[in-house]
C-alpha positions as CSV (number, residue, x, y, z in Angstrom):
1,X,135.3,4.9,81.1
2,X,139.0,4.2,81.2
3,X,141.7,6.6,81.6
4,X,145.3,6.3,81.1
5,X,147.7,9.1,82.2
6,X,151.7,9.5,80.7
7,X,154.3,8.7,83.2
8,X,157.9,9.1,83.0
9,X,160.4,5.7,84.2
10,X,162.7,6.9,87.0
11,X,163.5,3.2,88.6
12,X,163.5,0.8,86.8
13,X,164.0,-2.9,89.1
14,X,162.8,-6.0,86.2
15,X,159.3,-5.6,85.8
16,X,158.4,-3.3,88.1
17,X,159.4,0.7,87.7
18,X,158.9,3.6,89.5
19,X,157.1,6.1,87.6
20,X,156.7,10.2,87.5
21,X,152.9,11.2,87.0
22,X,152.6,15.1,87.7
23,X,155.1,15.0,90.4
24,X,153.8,11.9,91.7
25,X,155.5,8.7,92.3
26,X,153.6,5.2,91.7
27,X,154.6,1.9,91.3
28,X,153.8,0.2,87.4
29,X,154.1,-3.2,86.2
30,X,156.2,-2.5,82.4
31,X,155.6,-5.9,81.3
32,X,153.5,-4.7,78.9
33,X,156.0,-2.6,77.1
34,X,158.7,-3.6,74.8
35,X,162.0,-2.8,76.3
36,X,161.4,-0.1,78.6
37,X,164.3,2.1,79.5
38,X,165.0,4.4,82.7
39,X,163.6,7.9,80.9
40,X,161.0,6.5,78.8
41,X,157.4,8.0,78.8
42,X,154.6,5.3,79.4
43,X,150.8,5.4,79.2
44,X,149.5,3.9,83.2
45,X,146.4,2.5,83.3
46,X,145.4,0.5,86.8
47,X,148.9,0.3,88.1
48,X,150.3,-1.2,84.2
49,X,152.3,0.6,81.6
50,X,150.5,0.0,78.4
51,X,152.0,1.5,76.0
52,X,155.5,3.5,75.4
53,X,154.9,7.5,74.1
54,X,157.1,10.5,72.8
55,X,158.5,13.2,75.4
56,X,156.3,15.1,72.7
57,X,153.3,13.4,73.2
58,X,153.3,13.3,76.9
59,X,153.9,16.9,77.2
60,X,151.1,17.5,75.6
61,X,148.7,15.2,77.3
62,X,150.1,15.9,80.3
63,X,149.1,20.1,79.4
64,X,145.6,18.6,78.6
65,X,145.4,16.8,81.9
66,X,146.2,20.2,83.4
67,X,143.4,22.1,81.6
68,X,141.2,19.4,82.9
69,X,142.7,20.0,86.2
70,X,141.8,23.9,85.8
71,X,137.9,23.5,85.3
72,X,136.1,23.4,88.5
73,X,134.0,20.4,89.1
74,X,130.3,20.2,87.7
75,X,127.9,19.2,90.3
76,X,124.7,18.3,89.5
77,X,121.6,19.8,91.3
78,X,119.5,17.7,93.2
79,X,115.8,17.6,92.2
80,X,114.6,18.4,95.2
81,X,116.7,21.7,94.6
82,X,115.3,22.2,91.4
83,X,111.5,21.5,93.0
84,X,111.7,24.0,95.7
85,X,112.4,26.7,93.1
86,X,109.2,26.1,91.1
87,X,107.5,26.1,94.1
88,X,109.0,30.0,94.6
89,X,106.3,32.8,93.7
């Protein structure tokens, strides 16, 4: 599975641009994107900025992303856990 996650441009040096994900800074190839502009929102996917988006749509990803964020992490029991409690009386 692939994920891509909205980033907002705040450098912008040729190809290369310093994105915003979440409060985080990364580095992203824009080469990919037609014109991109200090400001724009971006869809990053393995360090390249795929695709241009709305402040709109970003916002609500991004609320998505944080909902995500919220759910606590589903671990799997082990089957030797699930053995030992058939073996209970």
């Amino acid at each position: 599975m692939c994920l891509s996650v909205p980033a907002k441009i705040v450098e912008l040096q040729g190809r290369l641009a310093t994105v915003d994900v979440m409060g985080n800074r990364r580095e992203a190839d824009v080469s990919l994107v037609d014109e991109p502009q200090l400001g724009d929102y971006v869809l990053v996917h393995a360090g390249f900025a795929i695709e241009k988006m709305t402040a709109e749509d970003a916002a609500e990803t991004l609320k998505l992303w944080e909902e995500m964020a919220g759910i606590e992490s589903f671990e799997p029991r082990a089957a030797s856990d699930e053995l030992q409690e058939e073996e209970k009386p």
